[in-house]
N, C-alpha and C positions, 0 to 999 in steps of 0.2 A: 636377318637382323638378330636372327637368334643366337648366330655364333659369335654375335660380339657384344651381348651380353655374358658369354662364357667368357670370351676373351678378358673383359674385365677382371673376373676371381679365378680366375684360373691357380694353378698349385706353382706356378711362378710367379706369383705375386704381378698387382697393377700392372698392366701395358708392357709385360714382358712379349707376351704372344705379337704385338706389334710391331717393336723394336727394331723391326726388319724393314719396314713399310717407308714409303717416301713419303713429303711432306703429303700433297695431295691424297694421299691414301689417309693420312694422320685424320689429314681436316675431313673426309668420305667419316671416316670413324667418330670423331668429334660429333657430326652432323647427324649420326645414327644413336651416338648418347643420347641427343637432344630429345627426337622422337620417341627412346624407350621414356623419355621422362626422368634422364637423369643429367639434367642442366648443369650440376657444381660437379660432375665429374667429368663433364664433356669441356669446362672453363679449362678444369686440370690440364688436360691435353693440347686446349693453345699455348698454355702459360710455359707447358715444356718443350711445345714444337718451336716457339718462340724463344725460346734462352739457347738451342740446339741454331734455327736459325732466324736471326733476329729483322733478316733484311723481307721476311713473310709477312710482315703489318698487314697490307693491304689485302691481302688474302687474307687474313685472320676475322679481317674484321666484319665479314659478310657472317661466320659460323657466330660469332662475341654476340653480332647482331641479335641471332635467332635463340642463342643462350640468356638473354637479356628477357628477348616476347616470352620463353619458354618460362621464366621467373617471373612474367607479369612487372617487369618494371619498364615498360612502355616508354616513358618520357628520357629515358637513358636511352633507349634504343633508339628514340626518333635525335638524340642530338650525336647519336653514333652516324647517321643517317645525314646531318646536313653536315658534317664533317668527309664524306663521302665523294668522289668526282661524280659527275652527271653519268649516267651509264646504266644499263643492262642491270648491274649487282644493286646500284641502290635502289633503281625501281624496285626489284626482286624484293629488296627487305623492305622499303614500304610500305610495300602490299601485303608480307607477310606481317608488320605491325599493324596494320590496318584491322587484316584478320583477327589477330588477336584483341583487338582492340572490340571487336563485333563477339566474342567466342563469351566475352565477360560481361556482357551486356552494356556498353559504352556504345552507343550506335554516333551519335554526332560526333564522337572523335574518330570514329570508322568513316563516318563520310567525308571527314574534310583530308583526311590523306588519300581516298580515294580521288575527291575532285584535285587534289593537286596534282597527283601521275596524272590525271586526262590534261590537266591542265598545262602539264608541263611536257604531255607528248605533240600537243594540238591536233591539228585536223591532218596532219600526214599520216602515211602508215607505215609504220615502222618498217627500216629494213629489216633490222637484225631479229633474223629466226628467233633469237632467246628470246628477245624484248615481246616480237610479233607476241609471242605466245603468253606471255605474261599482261600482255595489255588484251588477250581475246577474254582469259581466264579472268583477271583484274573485272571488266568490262561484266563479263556472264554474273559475277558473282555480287559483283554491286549490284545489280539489276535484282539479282536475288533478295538481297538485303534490302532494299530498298520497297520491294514490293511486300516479303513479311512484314516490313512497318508501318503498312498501308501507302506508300507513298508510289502511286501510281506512274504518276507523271514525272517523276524521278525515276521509275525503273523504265519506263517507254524511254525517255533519254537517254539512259545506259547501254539498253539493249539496240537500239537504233547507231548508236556510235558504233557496237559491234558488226552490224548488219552491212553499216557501210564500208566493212573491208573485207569480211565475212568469214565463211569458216571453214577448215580444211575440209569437212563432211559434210555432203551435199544435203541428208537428212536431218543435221545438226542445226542448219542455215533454215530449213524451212521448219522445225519446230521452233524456232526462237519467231519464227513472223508470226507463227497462228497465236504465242503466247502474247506479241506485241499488239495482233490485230485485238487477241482477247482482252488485254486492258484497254486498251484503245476503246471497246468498246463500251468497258466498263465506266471509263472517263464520261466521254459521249453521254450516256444514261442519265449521272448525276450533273452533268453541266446544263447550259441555257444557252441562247442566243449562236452568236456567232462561233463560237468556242465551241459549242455543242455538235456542230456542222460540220466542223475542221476536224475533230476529233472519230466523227462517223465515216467521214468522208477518207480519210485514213487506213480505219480499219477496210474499209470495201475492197479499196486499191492493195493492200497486202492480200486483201483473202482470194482477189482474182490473179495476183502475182503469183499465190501459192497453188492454185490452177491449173493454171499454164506450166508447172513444174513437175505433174504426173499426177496417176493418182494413190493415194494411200492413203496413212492415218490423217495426216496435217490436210488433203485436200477433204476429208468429210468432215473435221472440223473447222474447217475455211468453210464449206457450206452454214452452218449453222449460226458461225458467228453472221454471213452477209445477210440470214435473214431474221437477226435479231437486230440487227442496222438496217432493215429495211423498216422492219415492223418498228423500229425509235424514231423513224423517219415521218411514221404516221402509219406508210402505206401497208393496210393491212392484207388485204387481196395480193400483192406483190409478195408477201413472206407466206401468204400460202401457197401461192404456185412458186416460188422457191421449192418450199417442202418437198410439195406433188410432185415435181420434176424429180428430184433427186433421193427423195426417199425410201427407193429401194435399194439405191447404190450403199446410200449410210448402214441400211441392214445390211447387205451382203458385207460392208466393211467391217458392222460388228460379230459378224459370225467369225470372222476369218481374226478377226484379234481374240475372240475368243478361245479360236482355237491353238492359238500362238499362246495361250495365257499372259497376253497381256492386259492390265487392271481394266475392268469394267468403267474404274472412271475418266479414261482415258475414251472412251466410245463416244463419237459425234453423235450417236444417235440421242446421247443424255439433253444435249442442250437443243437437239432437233425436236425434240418429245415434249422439253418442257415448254417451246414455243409454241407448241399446239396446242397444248394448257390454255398459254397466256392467252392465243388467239380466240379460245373456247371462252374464256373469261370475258374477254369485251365484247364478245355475243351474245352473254348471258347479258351484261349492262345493258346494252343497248337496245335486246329485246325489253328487259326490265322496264325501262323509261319510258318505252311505245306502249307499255302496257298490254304485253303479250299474256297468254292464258295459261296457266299449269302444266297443262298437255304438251305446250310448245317447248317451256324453257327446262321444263326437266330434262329431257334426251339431252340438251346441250351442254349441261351440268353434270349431266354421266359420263360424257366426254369427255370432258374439264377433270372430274375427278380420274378416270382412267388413266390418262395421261399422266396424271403430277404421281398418282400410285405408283405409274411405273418408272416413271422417271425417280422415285423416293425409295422405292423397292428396289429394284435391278442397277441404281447408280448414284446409289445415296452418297457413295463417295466423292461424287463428282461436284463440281462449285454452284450446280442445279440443285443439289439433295438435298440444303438445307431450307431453299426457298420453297420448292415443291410439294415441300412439309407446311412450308406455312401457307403455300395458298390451299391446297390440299384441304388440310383442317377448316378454313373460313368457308370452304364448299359446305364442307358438311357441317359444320354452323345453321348455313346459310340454310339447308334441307330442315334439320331439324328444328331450328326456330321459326323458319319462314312458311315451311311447309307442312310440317308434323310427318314429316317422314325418317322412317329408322333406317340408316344409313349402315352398313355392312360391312365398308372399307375402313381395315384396322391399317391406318400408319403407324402402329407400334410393332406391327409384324416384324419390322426390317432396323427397327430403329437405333438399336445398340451400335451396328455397322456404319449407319449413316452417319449417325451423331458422334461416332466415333473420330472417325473420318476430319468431317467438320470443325473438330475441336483440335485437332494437330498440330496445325497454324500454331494456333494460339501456346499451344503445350510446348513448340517447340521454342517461341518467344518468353516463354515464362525459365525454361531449363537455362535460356541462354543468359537471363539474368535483365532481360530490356523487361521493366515492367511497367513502362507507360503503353508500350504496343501490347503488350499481352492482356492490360484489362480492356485496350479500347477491342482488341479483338475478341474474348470471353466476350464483352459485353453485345456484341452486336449478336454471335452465336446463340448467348443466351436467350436475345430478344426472340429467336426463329425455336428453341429447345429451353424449355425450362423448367419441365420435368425429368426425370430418368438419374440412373446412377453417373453416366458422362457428366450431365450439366449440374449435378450435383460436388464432382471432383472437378470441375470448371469453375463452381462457386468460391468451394476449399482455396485454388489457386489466387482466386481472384481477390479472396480477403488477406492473401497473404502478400500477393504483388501490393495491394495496399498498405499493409505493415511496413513494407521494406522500403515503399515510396515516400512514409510518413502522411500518409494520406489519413489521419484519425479517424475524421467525420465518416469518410464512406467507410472504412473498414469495421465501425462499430454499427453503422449500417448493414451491410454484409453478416457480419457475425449476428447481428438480431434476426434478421433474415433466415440465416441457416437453422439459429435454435427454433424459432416459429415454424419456419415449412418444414423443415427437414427432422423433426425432434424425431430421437432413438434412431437415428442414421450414423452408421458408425465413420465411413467418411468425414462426416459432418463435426462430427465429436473430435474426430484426430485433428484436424483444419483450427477449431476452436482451440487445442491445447498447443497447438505449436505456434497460435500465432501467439498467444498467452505468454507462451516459453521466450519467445523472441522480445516480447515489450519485459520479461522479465529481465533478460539479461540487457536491456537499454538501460534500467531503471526506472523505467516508467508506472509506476504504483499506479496510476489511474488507469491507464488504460490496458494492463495488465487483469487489475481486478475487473473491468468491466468483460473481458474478453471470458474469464473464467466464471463471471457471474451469469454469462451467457449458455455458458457449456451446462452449468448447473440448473439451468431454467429447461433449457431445451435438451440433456441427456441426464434426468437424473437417475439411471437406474443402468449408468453406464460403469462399466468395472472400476476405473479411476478415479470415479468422485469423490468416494471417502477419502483417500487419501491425499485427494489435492485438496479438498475444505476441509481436512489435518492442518496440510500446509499453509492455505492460506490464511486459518484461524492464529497459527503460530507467525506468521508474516505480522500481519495486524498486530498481535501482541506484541511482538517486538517493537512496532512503529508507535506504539500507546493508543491505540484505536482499539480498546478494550471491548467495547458495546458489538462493532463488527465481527472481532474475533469472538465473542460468544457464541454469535448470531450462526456463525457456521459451523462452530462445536454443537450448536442445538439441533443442527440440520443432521447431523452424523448421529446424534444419539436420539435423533426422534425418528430416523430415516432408514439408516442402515444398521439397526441391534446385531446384528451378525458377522459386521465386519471386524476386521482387526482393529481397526484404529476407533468401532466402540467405546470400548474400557479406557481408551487414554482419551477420547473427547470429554467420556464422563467424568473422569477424575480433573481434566482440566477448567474443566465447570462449576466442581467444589471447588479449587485451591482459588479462583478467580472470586469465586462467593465469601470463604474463608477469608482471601486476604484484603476482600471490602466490609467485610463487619457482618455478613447477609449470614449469619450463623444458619438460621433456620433453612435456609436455603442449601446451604452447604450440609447439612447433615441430611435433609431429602438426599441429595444427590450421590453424596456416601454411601448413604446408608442401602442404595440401590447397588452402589459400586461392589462393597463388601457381598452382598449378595449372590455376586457373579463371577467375579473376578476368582481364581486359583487361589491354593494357599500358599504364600509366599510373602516376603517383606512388603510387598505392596499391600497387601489386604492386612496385616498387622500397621501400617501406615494409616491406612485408611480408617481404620477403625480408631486409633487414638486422637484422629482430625474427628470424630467424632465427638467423641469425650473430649476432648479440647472447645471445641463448637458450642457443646452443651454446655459445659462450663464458664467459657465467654458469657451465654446468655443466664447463667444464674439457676441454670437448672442443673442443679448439684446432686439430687438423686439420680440423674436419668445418667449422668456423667461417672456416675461413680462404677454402675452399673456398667457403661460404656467399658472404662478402663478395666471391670474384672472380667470379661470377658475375654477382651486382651489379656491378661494376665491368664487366665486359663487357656485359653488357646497355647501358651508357649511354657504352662507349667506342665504339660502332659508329655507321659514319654513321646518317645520320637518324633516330638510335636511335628505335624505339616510344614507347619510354615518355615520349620528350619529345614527343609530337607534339603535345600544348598549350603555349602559350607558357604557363601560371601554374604546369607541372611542374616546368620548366627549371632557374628558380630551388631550387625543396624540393629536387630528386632530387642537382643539386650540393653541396646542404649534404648530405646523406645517402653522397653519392662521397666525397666530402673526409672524412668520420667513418669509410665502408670501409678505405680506405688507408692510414689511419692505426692502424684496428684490425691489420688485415693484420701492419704490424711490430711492434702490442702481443700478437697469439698467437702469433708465431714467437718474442720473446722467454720466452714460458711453456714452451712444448712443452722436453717432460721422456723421451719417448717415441718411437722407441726410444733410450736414454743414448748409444750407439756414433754419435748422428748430432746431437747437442746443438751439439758447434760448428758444426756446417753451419745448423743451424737460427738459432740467433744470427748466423752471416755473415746469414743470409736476412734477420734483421729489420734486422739494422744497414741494408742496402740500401732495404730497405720505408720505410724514416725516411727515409734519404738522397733518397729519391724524394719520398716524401711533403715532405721541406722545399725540394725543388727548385721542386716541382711547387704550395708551397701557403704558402710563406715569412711569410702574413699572417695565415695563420689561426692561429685561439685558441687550438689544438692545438699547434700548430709548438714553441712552449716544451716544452711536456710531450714532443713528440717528440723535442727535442735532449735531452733531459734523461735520456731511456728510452735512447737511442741512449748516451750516454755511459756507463750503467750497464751494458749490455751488452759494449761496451768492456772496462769493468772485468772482468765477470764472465769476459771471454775474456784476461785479463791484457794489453790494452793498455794498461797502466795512461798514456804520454803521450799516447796518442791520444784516451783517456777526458780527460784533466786538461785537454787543447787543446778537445775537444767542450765541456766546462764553462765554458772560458774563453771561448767563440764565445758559450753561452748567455748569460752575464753582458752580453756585447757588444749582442748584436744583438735581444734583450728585456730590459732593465733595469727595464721599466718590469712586467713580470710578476712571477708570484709565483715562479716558477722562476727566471726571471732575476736577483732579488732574492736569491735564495736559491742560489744555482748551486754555490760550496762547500760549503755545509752538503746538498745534494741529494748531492754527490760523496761527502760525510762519511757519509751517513744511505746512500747504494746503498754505499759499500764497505763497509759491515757487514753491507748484504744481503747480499754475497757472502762473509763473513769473511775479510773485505782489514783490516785492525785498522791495518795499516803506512798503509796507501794514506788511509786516515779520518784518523789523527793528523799524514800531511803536508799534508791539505787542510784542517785545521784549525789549523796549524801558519802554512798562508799565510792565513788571516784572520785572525788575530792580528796578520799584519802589519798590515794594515787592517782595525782593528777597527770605525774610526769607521761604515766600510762594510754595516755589518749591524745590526741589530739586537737590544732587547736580548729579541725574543722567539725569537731565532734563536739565540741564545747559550742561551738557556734549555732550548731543544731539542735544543741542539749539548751541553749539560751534563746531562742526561739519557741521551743517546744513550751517551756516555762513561760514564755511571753504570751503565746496561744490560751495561756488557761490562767493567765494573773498572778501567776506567782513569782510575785515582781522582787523577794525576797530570795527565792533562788537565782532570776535575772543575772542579776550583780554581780555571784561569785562567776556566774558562766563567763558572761562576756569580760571579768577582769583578767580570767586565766587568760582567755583569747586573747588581750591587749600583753599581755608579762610573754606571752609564747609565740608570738607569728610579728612581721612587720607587712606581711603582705595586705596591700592597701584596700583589697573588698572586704578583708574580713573584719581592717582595725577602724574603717567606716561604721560597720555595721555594728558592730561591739560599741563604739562610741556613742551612735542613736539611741542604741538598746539599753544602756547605760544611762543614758539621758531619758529617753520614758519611761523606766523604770524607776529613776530619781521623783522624776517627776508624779507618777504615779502613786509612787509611796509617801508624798509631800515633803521630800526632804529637795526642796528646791534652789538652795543654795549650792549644793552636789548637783542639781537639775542643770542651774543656768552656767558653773563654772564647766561642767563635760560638754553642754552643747555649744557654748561659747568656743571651747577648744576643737572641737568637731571644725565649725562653721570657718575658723580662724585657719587653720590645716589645710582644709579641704573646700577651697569656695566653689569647687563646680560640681560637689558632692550630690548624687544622685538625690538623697533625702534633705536637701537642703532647705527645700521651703515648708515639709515638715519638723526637721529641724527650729525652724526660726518659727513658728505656730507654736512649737511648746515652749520654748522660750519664752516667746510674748506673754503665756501662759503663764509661766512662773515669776516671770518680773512683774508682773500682775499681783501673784499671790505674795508676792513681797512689796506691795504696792510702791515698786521701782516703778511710776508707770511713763515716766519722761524718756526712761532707757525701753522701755515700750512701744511708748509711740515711734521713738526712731529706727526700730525692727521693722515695724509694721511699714515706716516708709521703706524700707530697704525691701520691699516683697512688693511693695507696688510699685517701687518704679521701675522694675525685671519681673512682674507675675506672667507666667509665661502663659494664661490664658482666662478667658473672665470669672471661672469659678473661684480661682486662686486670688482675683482683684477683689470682686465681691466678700473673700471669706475673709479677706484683709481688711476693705473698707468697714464689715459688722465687728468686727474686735476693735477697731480704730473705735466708732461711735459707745463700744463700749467703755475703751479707756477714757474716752469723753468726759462720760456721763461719771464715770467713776472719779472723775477729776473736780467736777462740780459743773464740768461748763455743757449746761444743761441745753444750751441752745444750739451750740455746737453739734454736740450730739446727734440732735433730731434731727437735725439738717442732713446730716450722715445718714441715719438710718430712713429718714424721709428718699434720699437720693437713691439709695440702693430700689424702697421700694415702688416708688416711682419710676424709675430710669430702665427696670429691668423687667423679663417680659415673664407672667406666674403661671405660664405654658410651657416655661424651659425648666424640664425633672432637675435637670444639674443644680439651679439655683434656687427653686421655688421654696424649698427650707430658709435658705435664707432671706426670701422676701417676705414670707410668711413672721418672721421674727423680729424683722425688722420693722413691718406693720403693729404689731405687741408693743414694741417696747417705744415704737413711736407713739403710740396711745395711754401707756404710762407714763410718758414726760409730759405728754397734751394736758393731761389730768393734771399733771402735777406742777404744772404751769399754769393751767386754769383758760386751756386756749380750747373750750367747750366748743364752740362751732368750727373747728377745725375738727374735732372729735367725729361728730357726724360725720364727716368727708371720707375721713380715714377708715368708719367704724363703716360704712357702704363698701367702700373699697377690699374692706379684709371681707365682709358678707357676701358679694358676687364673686370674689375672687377663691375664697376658701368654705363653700358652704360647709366644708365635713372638716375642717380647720381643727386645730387640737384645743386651743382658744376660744372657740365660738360660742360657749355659755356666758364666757366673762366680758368677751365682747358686747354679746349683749345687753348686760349687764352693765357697762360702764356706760355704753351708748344709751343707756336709759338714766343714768346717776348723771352725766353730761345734758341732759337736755332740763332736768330738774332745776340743776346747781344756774344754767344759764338763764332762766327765766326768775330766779329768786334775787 
């Protein structure tokens, strides 16, 4: 094969070397690509044997076939296959799809093309040599198949079809009876009744067939099987003189395969030995039950043990080795609990071999990809071994045939399993990560993590746990499962201090603390980091998350200190931390944000008061440096800007208003510099400078054009905040002369309107918010709007244009505080009106109707109660008074009212009895 792998690349390029060859030779070639495992280059050569001669189909199409199984595309191949005439060749590729179809773990697709050749050869036998040979091999190999799967009586059927035509070698024919008498027998054991009989009865007839056929291996295995079918039979005295008869024939047969080197478990004597066991066993019962004496049943129990020893020892390979083990073991059970005897026989002597052995079955049903037969086989192995390192890489497979099965349940099962008994097993550990890997790349997040949280429990002191609870802390974080991703960054850094992925668990632990507000938390964890960590742009990172930290939390000396630290770290020559040139760059933009925090915590510190202006000199300089030292950066505005307010806050009031004028200069194009008066406006009321805001707005007015109108808008706010309802008016009018944009010519209009209002010029009150309201009916402030309104057509005692406002609020109050604050100005214009009865009825309603439990309105039941008891008075309806004057005393004991309450409800009981 090897010269037509040369032939291939040879230095004549592609299939020159061939060129020569007839078709048959072509397809011989073709047929040998397939085997090296090169299928698309073995197609190439039908496809050109075929264009050269096209009348080759038929012939083509057996190699296409096998190029087809060789790609694993199966269901092509089988409809290559009933496109086919009946014959020789498409048997041939049936079966070789079949095969393949068993190589990839697909077993029911393997059988049912197998039952269709039996099915479609029937009970004849085949003339044709090819076929013959194809249907003995077909036959052997399903039997095969079928018996790895467990399925016994599926391969007694296979194997039996073969038997009845038989085999070119005489050796061949009676090794396949002793394997059929063997299952047969094995049938037999697990059935009942009449089945049980038929089945026993079978094996006997083939093991006396194999007999009469000479003697060798397969006649001392024929002994052995008839007298484990004798002894199923019942009869136990008949499988011992079986034994006696022939039990020195079996030794001489096993010397003589020994000496042949052929495998120990191949020796009759394995299953001749372990029925002397079995037999030693129901002698031990049944002395047991007669209530035989110590003396009697031990010798017979030594017997028992000797036997399965050697049968476990010298043939553990054999399909006895793993049962011998376990009755073995329950002997010596049975000695030391039953009888307080120390028991000598170590079945761990041999056991690597046996258990080895044992487990192959199953190892080879797991390679071949059938992973319902490989757990049901693991699992039964298991039952007989469930210690040692085999049945521990038995377990590994077995959690993993579960993965692949989608079997959840048991394979989370298994994996608990493994971290529990088997923990710090390195097997064990690998089994757990790959089945981990496997649910990872499904997708499966749950059972992914439970597989790894396994590994974690049960190896934590295995070389890849830090860096897979890395991974999985950063899995978590990505999915927002924050609390989990902690949970395994704190396992790394309380676990493994010495691993690599340490330092970034720890630092993943501040930024997560950091960027939930847990300041103090994050700066514990930092400040460990910094600790540790090299010097380099991370530990200069670290450290400003520090002072950032503190500073969030208002501790501004400890922050300040923070930052110069950092600043000293990278003002020193050949500072560490830059000793990469790609630090240099980050760690200066991190310097330049120090320096400039530096004069933003000294303008904060509040602590101790007696040293406040010292502290502000401090920041005023920390700015002055920082814009000597940094004039281009982004900051620098905001630092003239802070510097100037600080100014203020220390009463320099022209060295603030010159700082402002510098900002406007030398950033215009920033948002501070854009804004530099209105910054001076908005800091002198930080400071309640009220003088210092109204002359700095006082000079934008000069040049108004200069600002905008969303500055004006903010500048007409700021003034509304503090009642200077006098500057109001020019703000919000620029806004109304410069923008049409409608949030701001709303807002300007209200503002305008409270501030009329405020200052009593209410005729300017009711015509701006009348035009407000007229504009804009779905005006966010609209039912404040129409409140001051009511207000000023009030104070103009318009109050008919009043009352019809107030209906205009109640018949759309969009909720009952809004109804209520309508209905008490309603009872007010009332009473104002004269109609005194009206009124009270109003405010009676409100405080009746409404509950003086609800915070939203209890002001206004409270008042409404008041002024209902000033009409009562002043109507003279005295014993309604009491009613009312009860009602405000249980309801408002701590009432703002409650002296004069008193008080009238005492002048009320007077006036009614006089």
């Amino acid at each position: 094969m090897l010269s037509i792998g040369w032939s291939v690349w040879g230095t004549g390029g592609p299939w020159v070397a061939q060129a020569a060859l007839d078709v048959g030779e072509e397809f011989s070639f073709a047929s040998g690509l397939v085997e090296l495992g090169f299928p698309d280059y073995a197609n190439r050569v039908v496809e050109r044997v075929l264009r050269q001669h096209p009348d080759e189909q038929d012939r083509a199409t057996r190699i296409r076939g096998e190029i087809l199984i060789a790609q694993r595309n199966f269901k092509e191949a089988e409809a290559l296959v009933r496109e086919m005439p009946a014959g020789t060749q498409r048997f041939a590729l049936q079966l070789q799809i079949a095969n393949g179809y068993y190589g990839v773990g697909q077993t029911e697709e393997a059988r049912r093309l197998y039952e269709d050749f039996f099915d479609a050869i029937g009970d004849t036998v085949p003339e044709d040599p090819e076929l013959l040979k194809f249907f003995q091999e077909g036959a052997y190999r399903f039997g095969q198949m079928l018996e790895q799967v467990g399925d016994r009586s599926g391969a007694v059927e296979a194997y039996q079809r073969l038997l009845a035509i038989g085999l070119e070698e005489e050796g061949a024919t009676r090794r396949l009876m002793a394997d059929v008498a063997r299952l047969l027998l094995r049938l037999g054991r697990d059935a009942s009744g009449a089945q049980r009989e038929e089945y026993l009865d079978q094996a006997f007839e083939l093991c006396e067939e194999i007999q009469f056929g000479g003697y060798d291996l397969w006649f001392g295995q024929s002994i052995g099987i008839m007298a484990h079918v004798t002894l199923a039979r019942g009869d136990e005295s008949g499988a011992r003189e079986l034994l006696r008869r022939y039990m020195s024939d079996l030794n001489r047969l096993d010397r003589i395969l020994r000496e042949q080197n052929v495998p120990a478990s191949m020796s009759p004597v394995a299953s001749a030995r372990y029925l002397l066991g079995e037999l030693y066993e129901k002698q031990i019962e049944e002395m047991r039950e007669q209530g035989a004496g110590e003396s009697d049943v031990l010798p017979v129990i030594q017997r028992a043990l000797t036997e399965f020893y050697n049968v476990f020892g010298r043939y553990g390979a054999s399909e006895w080795g793993s049962e011998a083990a376990t009755r073995g073991r329950a002997l010596v059970t049975l000695l030391e609990e039953e009888y307080g005897r120390q028991v000598n026989i170590d079945f761990g002597e041999h056991l690597g071999s046996a258990v080895q052995a044992q487990f192959q079955h199953a190892d080879g049903l797991f390679r071949q990809s059938d992973y319902e037969a490989a757990v049901t086989a693991y699992l039964r192995v298991l039952n007989s071994f469930p210690e040692g390192e085999p049945s521990l890489r038995a377990l590994a497979n077995l959690l993993l045939s579960y993965v692949r099965l989608e079997d959840d349940l048991y394979a989370l099962m298994v994996a608990q399993y493994l971290a529990e008994r088997f923990a710090g097993e390195e097997v064990g550990a690998r089994a757990l990560l790959l089945a981990g890997r496997e649910y990872v790349e499904k997708g499966d997040e749950e059972m992914y993590t439970a597989m790894f949280d396994a590994y974690f429990e049960g190896f934590p002191e295995h070389e890849r746990v830090p860096a897979l609870l890395f991974d999985m802390a950063q899995r978590q974080e990505a999915a927002g499962e924050t609390e989990a991703a902690l949970a395994y960054y704190r396992r790394i850094v309380e676990n493994h201090p010495r691993d690599r992925n340490f330092l970034r668990a720890l630092f993943a632990l501040a930024m997560q603390a950091h960027g939930a507000g847990e300041y103090e938390q994050a700066v514990e964890w930092l400040t460990r980091y910094v600790a540790e960590v090299a010097p380099g742009h991370q530990r200069v990172r670290a450290q400003f998350l520090i002072a950032d930290s503190q500073q969030r939390q208002g501790a501004y000396q400890q922050a300040i200190q923070a930052y110069g630290q950092l600043l000293r770290w990278l003002n020193q020559e050949d500072a560490p931390d830059n000793a990469r040139a790609e630090d240099v760059e980050r760690n200066a933009r991190l310097a330049q944000r120090a320096a400039f925090f530096v004069g933003y915590c000294f303008a904060r510190l509040r602590e101790p008061a007696e040293r406040i202006p010292a502290f502000r000199d401090r920041a005023i300089t920390s700015y002055s440096q920082f814009l000597e030292r940094y004039p281009d950066s982004s900051l620098a505005p905001t630092a003239m800007r802070d510097k100037g307010a600080v100014q203020l806050e220390l009463g320099r009031s022209d060295e603030a208003a010159a700082t402002f004028e510098r900002l406007a200069e030398e950033y215009p194009e920033s948002e501070e510099g854009r804004s530099a008066l209105f910054a001076l406006v908005s800091s002198a009321f930080e400071i309640d400078r009220p003088d210092i805001a109204q002359d700095a707005f006082g000079r934008m007015m000069r040049n108004p054009e200069d600002y905008s109108a969303e500055e004006f808008t903010r500048i007409g706010q700021l003034m509304m905040d503090n009642q200077l309802y006098d500057d109001v008016i020019p703000a919000y009018r620029r806004v109304m002369e410069t923008t049409e944009e409608r949030r701001m010519i709303e807002l300007a209009k209200f503002g305008l309107g409270t501030a009329y209002h405020q200052r009593g010029d209410h005729e300017d009150a009711i015509r701006t918010l009348k035009a407000l309201i007229e504009r804009f009916p779905n005006t966010p402030y609209l039912f404040d709007a129409r409140f001051l309104l009511v207000g000023s057509l009030r104070a103009q005692e318009q109050y008919r244009e009043a009352r019809r406002v107030l209906g205009d609020i109640l018949l759309v109050a969009p909720d009952n505080v809004t109804n209520q604050r309508a209905q008490f100005k309603l009872a007010e214009i009332q009473r104002l009106e004269g109609d005194l009865n009206t009124a009270l009825a109003t405010f009676q309603r409100i405080a009746l109707l409404q509950d003086p439990d609800d915070e939203k309105v209890r002001d206004i039941i409270e008042e409404s109660l008041w002024q209902s008891l000033e009409l009562m008075m002043e109507l003279e309806m005295y014993a309604d008074v009491e009613d009312v004057s009860v009602q405000y005393l249980e309801d408002f004991a701590r009432g703002q009212y409650l002296e004069e309450v008193r008080r009238m409800r005492a002048d009320a009981r007077r006036r009614a009895v006089q």
